[in-house]
N, C-alpha and C positions, 0 to 999 in steps of 0.2 A: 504494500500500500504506500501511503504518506511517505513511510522510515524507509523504504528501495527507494523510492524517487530524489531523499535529500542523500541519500547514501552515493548514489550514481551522478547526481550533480555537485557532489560534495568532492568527487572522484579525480584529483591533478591529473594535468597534461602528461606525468610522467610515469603516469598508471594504465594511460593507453586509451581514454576515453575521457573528451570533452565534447559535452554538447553544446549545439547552436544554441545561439540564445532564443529562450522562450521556449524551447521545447520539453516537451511533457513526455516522461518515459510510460510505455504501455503498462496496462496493470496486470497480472495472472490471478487466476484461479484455480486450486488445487481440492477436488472433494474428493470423499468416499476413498481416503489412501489412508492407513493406518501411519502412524507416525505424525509428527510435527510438521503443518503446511508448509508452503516455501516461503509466506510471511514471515515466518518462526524464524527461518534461515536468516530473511533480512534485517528483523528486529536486533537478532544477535551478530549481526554486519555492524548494526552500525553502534550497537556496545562496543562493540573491538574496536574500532573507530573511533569512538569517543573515548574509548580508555575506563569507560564505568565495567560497572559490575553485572559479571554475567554468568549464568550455570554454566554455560558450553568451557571459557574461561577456566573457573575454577576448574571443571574437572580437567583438562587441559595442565593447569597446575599440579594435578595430582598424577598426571600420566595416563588419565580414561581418554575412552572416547566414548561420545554417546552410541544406543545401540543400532543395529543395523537392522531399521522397518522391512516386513514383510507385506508386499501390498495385498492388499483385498481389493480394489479395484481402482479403475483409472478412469478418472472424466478429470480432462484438463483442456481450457478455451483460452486461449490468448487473444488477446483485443487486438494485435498484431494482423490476425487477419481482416482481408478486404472487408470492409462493410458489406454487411446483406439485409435486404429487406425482413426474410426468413429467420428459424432458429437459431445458432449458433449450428454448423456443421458436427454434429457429434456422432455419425454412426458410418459405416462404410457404404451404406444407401446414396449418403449423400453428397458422391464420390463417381465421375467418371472413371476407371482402371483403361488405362490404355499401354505403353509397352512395359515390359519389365528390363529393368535397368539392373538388376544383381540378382543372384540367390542364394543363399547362407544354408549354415547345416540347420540354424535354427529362427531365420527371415529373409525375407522377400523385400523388394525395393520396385515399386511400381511409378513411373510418369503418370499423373493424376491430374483430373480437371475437378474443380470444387462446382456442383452444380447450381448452386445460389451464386455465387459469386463470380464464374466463372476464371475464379485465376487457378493458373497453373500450379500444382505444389507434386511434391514428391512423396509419395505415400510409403510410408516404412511400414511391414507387417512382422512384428512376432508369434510363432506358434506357439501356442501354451503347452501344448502336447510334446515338445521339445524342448521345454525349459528346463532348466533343473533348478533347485532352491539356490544354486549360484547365481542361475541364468537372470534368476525372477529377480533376488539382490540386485542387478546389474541395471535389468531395466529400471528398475522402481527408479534407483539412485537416475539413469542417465534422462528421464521425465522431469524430476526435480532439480538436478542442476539445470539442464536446457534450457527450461522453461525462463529460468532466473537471465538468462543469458540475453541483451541488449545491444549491439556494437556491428559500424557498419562492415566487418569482415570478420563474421561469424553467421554461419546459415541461423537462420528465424526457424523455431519451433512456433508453428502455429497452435496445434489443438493435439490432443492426445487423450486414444478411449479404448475401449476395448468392446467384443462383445463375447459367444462362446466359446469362441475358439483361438482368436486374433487380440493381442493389442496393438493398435496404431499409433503409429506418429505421424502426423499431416505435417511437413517441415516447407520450407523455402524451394524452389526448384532450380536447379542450375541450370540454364541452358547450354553453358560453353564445356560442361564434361569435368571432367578432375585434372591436377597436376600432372598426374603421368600419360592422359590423353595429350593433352599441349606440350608434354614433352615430345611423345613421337612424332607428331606434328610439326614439329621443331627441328628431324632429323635426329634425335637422341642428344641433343647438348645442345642449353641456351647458351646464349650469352652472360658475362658476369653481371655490366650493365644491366640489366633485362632484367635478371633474377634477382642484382642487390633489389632493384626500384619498385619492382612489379610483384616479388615477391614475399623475400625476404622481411623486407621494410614491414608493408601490412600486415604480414601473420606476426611476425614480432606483436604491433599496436593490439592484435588479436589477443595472443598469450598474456602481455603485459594488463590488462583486462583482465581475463581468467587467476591471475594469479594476486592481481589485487586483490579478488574474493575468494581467495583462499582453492582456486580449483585446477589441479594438474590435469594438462588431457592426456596424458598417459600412451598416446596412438598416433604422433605426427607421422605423415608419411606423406608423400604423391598425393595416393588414391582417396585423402580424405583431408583434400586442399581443393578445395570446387572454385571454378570460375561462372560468376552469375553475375546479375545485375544488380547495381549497388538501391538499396532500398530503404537507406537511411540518410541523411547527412554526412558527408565527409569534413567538413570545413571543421578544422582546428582537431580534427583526429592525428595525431602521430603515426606517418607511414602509410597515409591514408592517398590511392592513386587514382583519383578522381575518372580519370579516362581510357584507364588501361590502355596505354598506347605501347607498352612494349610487351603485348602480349597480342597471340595469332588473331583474336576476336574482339575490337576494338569494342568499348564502349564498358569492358568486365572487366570486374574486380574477384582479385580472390578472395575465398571466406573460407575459415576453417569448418568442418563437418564432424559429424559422429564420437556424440560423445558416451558411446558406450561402455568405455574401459574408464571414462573421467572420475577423480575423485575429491572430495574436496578436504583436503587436509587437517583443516581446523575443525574437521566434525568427527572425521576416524581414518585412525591410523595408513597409509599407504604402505604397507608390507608385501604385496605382492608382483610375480613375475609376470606383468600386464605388459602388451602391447605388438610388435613388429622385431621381430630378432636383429635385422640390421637398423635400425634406430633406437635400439635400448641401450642406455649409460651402463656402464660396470656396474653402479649399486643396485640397478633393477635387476640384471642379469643374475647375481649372487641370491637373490630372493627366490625363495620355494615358489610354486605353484600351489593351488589351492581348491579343495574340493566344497567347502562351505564357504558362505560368507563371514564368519568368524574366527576363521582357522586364523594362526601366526598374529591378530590384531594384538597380545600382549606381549609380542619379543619388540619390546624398544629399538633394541637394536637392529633391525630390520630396518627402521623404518628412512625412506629417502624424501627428497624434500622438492619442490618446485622446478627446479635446474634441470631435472631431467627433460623436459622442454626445450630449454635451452640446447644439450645435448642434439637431440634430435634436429632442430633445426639446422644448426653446424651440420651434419649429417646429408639434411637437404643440401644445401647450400652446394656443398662439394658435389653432389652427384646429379643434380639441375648445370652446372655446368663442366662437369669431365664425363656425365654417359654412366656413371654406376657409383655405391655407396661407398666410402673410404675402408670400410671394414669385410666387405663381401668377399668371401673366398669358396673355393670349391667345395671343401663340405663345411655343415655346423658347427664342429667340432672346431673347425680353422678358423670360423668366424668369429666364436667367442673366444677365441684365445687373444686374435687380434682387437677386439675390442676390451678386454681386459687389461690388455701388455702391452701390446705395440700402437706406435702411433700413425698416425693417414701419413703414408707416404706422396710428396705434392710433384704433379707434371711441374717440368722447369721451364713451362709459358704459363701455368698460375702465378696471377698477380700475388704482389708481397701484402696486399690490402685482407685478399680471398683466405692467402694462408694463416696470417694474421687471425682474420674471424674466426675459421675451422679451428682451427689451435687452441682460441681461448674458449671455444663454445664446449668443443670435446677432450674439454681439461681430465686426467682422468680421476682426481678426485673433487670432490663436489663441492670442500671447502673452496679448491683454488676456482672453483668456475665462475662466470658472472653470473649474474640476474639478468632476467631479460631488458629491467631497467637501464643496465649499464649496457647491452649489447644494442639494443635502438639505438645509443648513441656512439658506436664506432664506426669509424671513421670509414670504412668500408662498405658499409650501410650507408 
């Protein structure tokens, strides 16, 4: 409500999101999900922010986390979508399905027409019948984060519902494809240019946003860096590329996508081996894998911190413009060794700017890394 809105305009230039002036941030609605609304989330944003006193906090001080809801159901409307005359969009009735765009072990990804509204959105489908009590963990969690999620280079979560077989997420639609589409498209390797300006920059202002509110995405890669049409204000956003001019489809901006691995740190512990094998940091790599949602939550020691982001993007950066990840090798076993030990060996036509940023992004331990704060601002970037 009220406390996300003074929170999100309360938010400095150097957390990844300023807004125009006079503008009013959407409201969410969250029912019928067991656990604390996403109001709840926001109320204790901005105790942390304000430095008062807060449950989440204390226990935080104590070394808890809060516990990990099991959803009972999902009806979620975000005011983000288009106006309609009609109800809010809440069932898959009210949903043209036109191509399928991915298929998972356990969702489907559908090109959607909203038929009240007629815009385009992307329809995410999970099967219940495929979930496991990890799986359910995952969604609940990536409903409530998304939902909270505002910034013009992050896909828009519209609505999200379920019925008896299916939960939905109506999200943003990309028309221009993902990262590793516009790669090949590309030939196999942009330009440094290209990618500092067009890429680089905005998903930085992206993460730097996420991690103001406390939320690692856990899964940076190519396939879940979309090119769409900007649908918010860019002016006074950091790394914000108004026209995408140095990308194949003029007029698109990247936006991060899918935050299904996302966590948010300041509510429970990140201990797990989540994400993409060639863009995980050493301290995720050392982390177990996990059958429940509250396995490992009390080994402290596990636990890693925001940077792994950072990590991952360094990651991009090198293999958006040399054709492949600094760490990939022939088999898994080669790969994790090299991302544990060894460091990205650099072609000797990469700039000294390029190697520079990879260097310090994929520092290999987490103290010496930067924050995304301090990597918007290299020089390289």
């Amino acid at each position: 409500g009220e406390a996300a809105r003074r929170a999100l305009l309360a938010c400095p230039p150097d957390h990844g999101f300023t807004p125009s002036k006079g503008a009013v941030r959407p409201q969410h609605m969250i029912t019928g999900v067991e656990g604390p609304p996403i109001e709840t989330w926001r109320r204790r944003l901005c105790c942390l922010k304000k430095g008062e006193s807060c449950p989440l906090a204390a226990a935080r001080a104590r070394g808890a986390r809060a516990p990990l809801p099991h959803p009972a159901s999902f009806s979620l409307i975000s005011h983000r979508h288009p106006p309609s005359p009609s109800p809010s969009p809440r069932r898959v009735e009210d949903y043209d399905l036109h191509k399928q765009l991915y298929k998972g072990k356990a969702s489907l990804l559908y090109a959607a027409t909203c038929r009240a509204t007629k815009a385009r959105v992307a329809l995410k489908l999970y099967r219940k019948a495929r979930l496991s009590e990890l799986n359910w963990a995952q969604v609940e969690r990536e409903v409530r984060l998304h939902a909270a999620l505002v910034h013009p280079h992050i896909v828009a979560l519209y609505a999200a519902f379920e019925d008896a077989d299916h939960v939905y997420l109506a999200q943003e639609f990309a028309g221009g494809g993902d990262l590793y589409e516009e790669l090949k498209r590309s030939g196999g390797a942009m330009g440094e240019a290209r990618v500092a300006a067009a890429v680089i920059a905005p998903a930085l202002a992206a993460v730097r946003y996420l991690h103001f509110l406390g939320v690692i995405h856990r899964d940076i890669k190519p396939e879940n860096i979309l090119l769409a049409s900007p649908h918010l204000p860019l002016d006074g956003v950091p790394g914000a590329t108004a026209e995408g001019a140095c990308l194949s489809s003029p007029g698109l901006v990247v936006k991060l996508a899918d935050f299904g691995l996302s966590i948010n740190h300041r509510v429970e512990r990140p201990v797990t081996r989540a994400g993409t094998l060639d863009y995980m940091a050493p301290e995720v790599l050392v982390c177990p894998e996990k059958a429940r949602p509250e396995d490992n939550k009390e080994k402290a020691v596990l636990e890693y911190d925001p940077s792994i982001d950072v990590w991952a993007l360094g990651v991009l950066a090198y293999e958006l413009v040399s054709g492949r990840p600094p760490f990939e090798r022939a088999t898994r076993a080669e790969t994790c060794d090299c991302i544990m030990y060894r460091r990205p060996s650099f072609p000797a036509w990469m700039s000294a700017g390029l190697v520079a940023y990879v260097s310090s992004s994929c520092a290999k331990s987490a103290r010496k890394r930067p924050g995304a704060v301090d990597m918007a601002h290299h020089p390289w970037v």
